[in-house]
Structures are given as C-alpha cells and as structure tokens.
C-alpha positions, 0 to 999 in steps of 0.5 A, a space after each residue: 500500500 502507497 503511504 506516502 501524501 503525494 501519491 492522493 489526489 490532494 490539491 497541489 496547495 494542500 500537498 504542498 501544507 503537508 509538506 510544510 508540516 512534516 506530514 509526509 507518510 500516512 498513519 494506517 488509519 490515513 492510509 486505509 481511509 483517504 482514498 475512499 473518502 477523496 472518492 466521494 464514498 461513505 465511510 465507517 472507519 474504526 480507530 483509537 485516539 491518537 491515530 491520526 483520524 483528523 487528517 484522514 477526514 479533514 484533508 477530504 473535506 477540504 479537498 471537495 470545498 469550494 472556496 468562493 461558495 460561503 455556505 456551510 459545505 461539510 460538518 463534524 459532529 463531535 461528542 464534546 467541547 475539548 474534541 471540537 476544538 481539537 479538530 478544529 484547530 487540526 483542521 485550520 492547520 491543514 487549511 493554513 494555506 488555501 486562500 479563504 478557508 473559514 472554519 468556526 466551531 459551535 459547542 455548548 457553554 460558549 456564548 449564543 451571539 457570538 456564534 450567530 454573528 459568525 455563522 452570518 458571514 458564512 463559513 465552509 466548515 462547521 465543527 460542534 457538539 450536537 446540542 449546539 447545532 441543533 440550537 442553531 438549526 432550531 432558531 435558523 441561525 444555521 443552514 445546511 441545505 449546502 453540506 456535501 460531507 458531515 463526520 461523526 467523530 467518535 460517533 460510539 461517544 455521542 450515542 453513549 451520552 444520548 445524543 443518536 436523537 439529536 444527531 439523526 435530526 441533524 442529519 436529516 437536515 442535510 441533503 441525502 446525497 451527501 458524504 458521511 463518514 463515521 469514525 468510532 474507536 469501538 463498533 457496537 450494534 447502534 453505529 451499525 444501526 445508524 450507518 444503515 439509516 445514514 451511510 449509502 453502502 459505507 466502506 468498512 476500514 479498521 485499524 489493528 487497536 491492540 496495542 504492543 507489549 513494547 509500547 505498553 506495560 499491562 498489569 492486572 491486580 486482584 484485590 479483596 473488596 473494598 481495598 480498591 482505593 488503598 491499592 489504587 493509592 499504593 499503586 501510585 506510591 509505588 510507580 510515582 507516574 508524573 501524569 495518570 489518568 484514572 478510569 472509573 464508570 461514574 461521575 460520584 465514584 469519579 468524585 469520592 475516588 479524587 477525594 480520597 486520593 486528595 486525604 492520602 497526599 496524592 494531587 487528584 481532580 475529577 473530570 465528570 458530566 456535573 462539572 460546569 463548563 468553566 470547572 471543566 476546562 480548569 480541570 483539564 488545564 491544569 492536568 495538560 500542564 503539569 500542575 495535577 498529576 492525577 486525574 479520575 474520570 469517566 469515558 465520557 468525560 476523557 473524550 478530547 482529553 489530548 495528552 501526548 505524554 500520559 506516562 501511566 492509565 489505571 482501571 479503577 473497574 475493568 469496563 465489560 466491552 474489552 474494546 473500552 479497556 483497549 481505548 483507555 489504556 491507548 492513551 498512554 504510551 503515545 509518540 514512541 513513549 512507553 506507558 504504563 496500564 494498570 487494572 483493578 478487578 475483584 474476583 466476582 470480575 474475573 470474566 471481564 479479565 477473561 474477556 480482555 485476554 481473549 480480545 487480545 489473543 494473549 494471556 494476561 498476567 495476574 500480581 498482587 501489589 506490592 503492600 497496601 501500607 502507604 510510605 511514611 509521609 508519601 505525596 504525590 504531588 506535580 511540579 508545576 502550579 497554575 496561575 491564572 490571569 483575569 484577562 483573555 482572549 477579548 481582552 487580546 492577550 496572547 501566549 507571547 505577552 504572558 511570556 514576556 512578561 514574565 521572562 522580562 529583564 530575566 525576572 523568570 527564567 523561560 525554562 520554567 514557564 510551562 504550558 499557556 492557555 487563553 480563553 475568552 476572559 481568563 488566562 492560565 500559566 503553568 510555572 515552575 513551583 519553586 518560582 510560583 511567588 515570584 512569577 505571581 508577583 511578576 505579573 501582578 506588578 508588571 503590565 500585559 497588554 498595557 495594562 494590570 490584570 488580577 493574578 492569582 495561584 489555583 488552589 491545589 485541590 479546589 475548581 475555584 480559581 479565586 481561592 486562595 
C-alpha cells in the first residue's frame, strides 16, 4: 500500500501544507481511509485516539470545498467541547494555506451571539457538539441545505451520552446525497444501526487497536473488596507516574475516588458530566500542564482529553466491552513513549479479565501489589502550579505577552514557564513551583497588554480559581 501524501489526489496547495508540516507518510488509519473518502464514498472507519483520524477526514473535506461558495459545505459532529476544538484547530492547520478557508466551531457553554454573528458571514466548515447545532438549526441561525460531507467523530461517544436523537435530526437536515463518514474507536450494534439509516453502502476500514507489549506495560491486580482505593493509592506510591489518568464508570465514584486520593497526599481532580463548563476546562488545564498529576474520570468525560505524554492509565473497574479497556489504556504510551496500564478487578470480575485476554489473543498476567501500607509521609504531588490571569482572549492577550512578561529583564527564567492557555476572559500559566511567588508577583506588578490584570495561584485541590 502507497503511504506516502503525494501519491492522493490532494490539491497541489494542500500537498504542498503537508509538506510544510512534516506530514509526509500516512498513519494506517490515513492510509486505509483517504482514498475512499477523496472518492466521494461513505465511510465507517474504526480507530483509537491518537491515530491520526483528523487528517484522514479533514484533508477530504477540504479537498471537495469550494472556496468562493460561503455556505456551510461539510460538518463534524463531535461528542464534546475539548474534541471540537481539537479538530478544529487540526483542521485550520491543514487549511493554513488555501486562500479563504473559514472554519468556526459551535459547542455548548460558549456564548449564543457570538456564534450567530459568525455563522452570518458564512463559513465552509462547521465543527460542534450536537446540542449546539441543533440550537442553531432550531432558531435558523444555521443552514445546511449546502453540506456535501458531515463526520461523526467518535460517533460510539455521542450515542453513549444520548445524543443518536439529536444527531439523526441533524442529519436529516442535510441533503441525502451527501458524504458521511463515521469514525468510532469501538463498533457496537447502534453505529451499525445508524450507518444503515445514514451511510449509502459505507466502506468498512479498521485499524489493528491492540496495542504492543513494547509500547505498553499491562498489569492486572486482584484485590479483596473494598481495598480498591488503598491499592489504587499504593499503586501510585509505588510507580510515582508524573501524569495518570484514572478510569472509573461514574461521575460520584469519579468524585469520592479524587477525594480520597486528595486525604492520602496524592494531587487528584475529577473530570465528570456535573462539572460546569468553566470547572471543566480548569480541570483539564491544569492536568495538560503539569500542575495535577492525577486525574479520575469517566469515558465520557476523557473524550478530547489530548495528552501526548500520559506516562501511566489505571482501571479503577475493568469496563465489560474489552474494546473500552483497549481505548483507555491507548492513551498512554503515545509518540514512541512507553506507558504504563494498570487494572483493578475483584474476583466476582474475573470474566471481564477473561474477556480482555481473549480480545487480545494473549494471556494476561495476574500480581498482587506490592503492600497496601502507604510510605511514611508519601505525596504525590506535580511540579508545576497554575496561575491564572483575569484577562483573555477579548481582552487580546496572547501566549507571547504572558511570556514576556514574565521572562522580562530575566525576572523568570523561560525554562520554567510551562504550558499557556487563553480563553475568552481568563488566562492560565503553568510555572515552575519553586518560582510560583515570584512569577505571581511578576505579573501582578508588571503590565500585559498595557495594562494590570488580577493574578492569582489555583488552589491545589479546589475548581475555584479565586481561592486562595
């Protein structure tokens, strides 16, 4: 099979971005899915996070556009806020050089004016959650009489939260004849029921999800009931990963397995459905930049959850569908870096062992951890902190004036600025914990933009950036 870009029918302004970007062989999953979708045909394609699945539908969504048209021509349906924005910003990377390519995003928990006033200057791409385009369509701010394409991206997500309503009412507004294709990282009986009532003789591509021994270290831990939380924790005594994503299945396990972590001096936050919008993005902020070592979520709240260095995935329940468990523990060991997996289960729960051996044509390994006993005065804590800036975005500050700021005169060595992130009104800086003082009087004292802005240091444990 031919993998490198050059060989597709790619117009010679997106080859030649490719280029540019250093995208020069394809993926598996680019090289199986391009060329049916450049042809024009309905897709089912199944692959994990991580695979390089934006660019196997995006290039074929920008190679169909027509530039001097402003209607909306092809739209992604994604499950959640972070994963739109992801592919939008992905998808604006392809496109950095065709000349015109308006992409705009439309998710919930973003102001409603300001995306009206967008959609009214028209866009060729439109990238959101299935709420939110149903609320445009519902108030005819949006119309998609003109798309040719529409993705469901992580299609097995949206229908998990309870979006196959929403998502068949959208897709009804859409013109019959038009491109869909589906990527979903699992296959169950509902995307086969929704591609026989969307997709006109889609073609089936799957990429290989097992994941090599090399890459990914699976340990399987028995454990007597009710010693989940002390084994999770002496777990993370005895591994002391810098960044872990831990799995549970509900959003009050999510919050009392953080808490409890939080009493044995381990850094944890909970990522579930109940945390507002803003609580969200705060939590995965200071996750992404290093400011939390530890994150206890549900599969649904993960999705879009981009981190390219995630060193280690526990299952705090083993999930039932092996294929689940396949694309948790595929968010570490990402980029060439090894990762680690580890699982908790109870006897009771040795048939979901079973059945992830069985998907994996491997026998697993069984151990027992270590001891239970935590060591004395243990913690588990980041090296890094999170300050965060009253200003944003509207108020047109920049990565590059934070930066500034802080590394002005060499008040803050550059090396231990971390990761910056701007929103509409607000702003975070991950710094180095040992210069948190002095970086937070830097910019507390210093202008931005010309002017003072309120800093303050993110509470450790709390979702409350105001918190002392």
């Amino acid at each position: 099979m031919k993998t490198n870009f050059s060989h597709l029918k790619l117009s010679p302004t997106l080859l030649s971005n490719l280029e540019t970007l250093g995208y020069l062989q394809m993926t598996p999953i680019q090289a199986e899915s391009l060329p049916h979708v450049l042809a024009g045909q309905d897709l089912i394609a199944r692959a994990k996070t991580g695979s390089g699945k934006t660019a196997a539908f995006g290039l074929g969504l920008l190679n169909l556009l027509n530039q001097r048209s402003f209607a909306v021509q092809a739209l992604v349906l994604c499950p959640t806020r972070e994963l739109a924005d992801q592919v939008a910003k992905e998808l604006r990377r392809l496109a950095r050089t065709s000349a015109n390519t308006k992409i705009i995003t439309l998710c919930g928990g973003n102001p409603f004016g300001p995306q009206i006033g967008s959609l009214a200057h028209g866009a060729h791409i439109v990238v959101g959650t299935p709420g939110r385009i149903l609320k445009h369509l519902g108030k005819g701010t949006l119309s998609l009489g003109s798309v040719r394409a529409v993705v469901l991206d992580e299609a097995d997500r949206m229908l998990d939260m309870g979006f196959h309503d929403d998502m068949t009412e959208i897709l009804s507004a859409t013109p019959p004849q038009r491109q869909t294709l589906l990527f979903s990282a699992t296959y169950p009986e509902t995307i086969r029921e929704l591609s026989e009532a969307f997709q006109d003789n889609p073609i089936e591509v799957t990429v290989d999800s097992h994941h090599s021994d090399l890459k990914i270290t699976q340990h399987f831990y028995e454990v007597a009931k009710g010693k989940r939380n002390q084994t999770l924790a002496a777990l993370l005594a005895q591994y002391k990963p810098a960044s872990t994503v831990v799995f549970c299945h509900t959003k009050l396990q999510c919050q009392e397995v953080a808490e409890e972590l939080q009493q044995k001096g381990i850094q944890a936050l909970a990522l579930h459905g109940d945390l507002e919008q803003k609580d969200r993005d705060l939590v995965l902020v200071r996750f992404a930049n290093g400011s939390v070592p530890v994150l206890v979520a549900t599969d649904v709240a993960a999705r879009g959850l981009d981190i390219k260095e995630l060193e280690a995935v526990i299952n705090y329940e083993l999930p039932r569908d092996p294929e689940i468990y396949i694309h948790r523990i595929g968010r570490t060991g990402r980029a060439g870096n090894k990762g680690l997996a580890m699982s908790l289960f109870i006897a009771s729960e040795v048939n979901r062992v079973n059945a992830i051996e069985t998907h994996l044509e491997n026998e697993v390994k069984l151990e027992q951890p270590r001891g239970l006993d935590l060591p004395e005065d243990f913690s588990l804590t980041a090296p890094n902190v999170t300050l965060c800036i009253d200003g944003g975005r509207k108020e047109k500050v920049r990565p590059g004036d934070i930066l500034g700021a802080l590394t002005a005169n060499k008040a803050v060595p550059g090396a231990m600025v971390g990761k910056i992130d701007i929103f509409d009104h607000v702003a975070y800086v991950a710094v180095d914990h040992s210069i948190r003082k002095k970086a937070l009087r830097v910019l507390s004292e210093n202008n931005i933009k010309g002017r003072r802005f309120k800093v303050r240091v993110i509470h450790q444990v709390s979702s409350n950036p105001w918190r002392a």
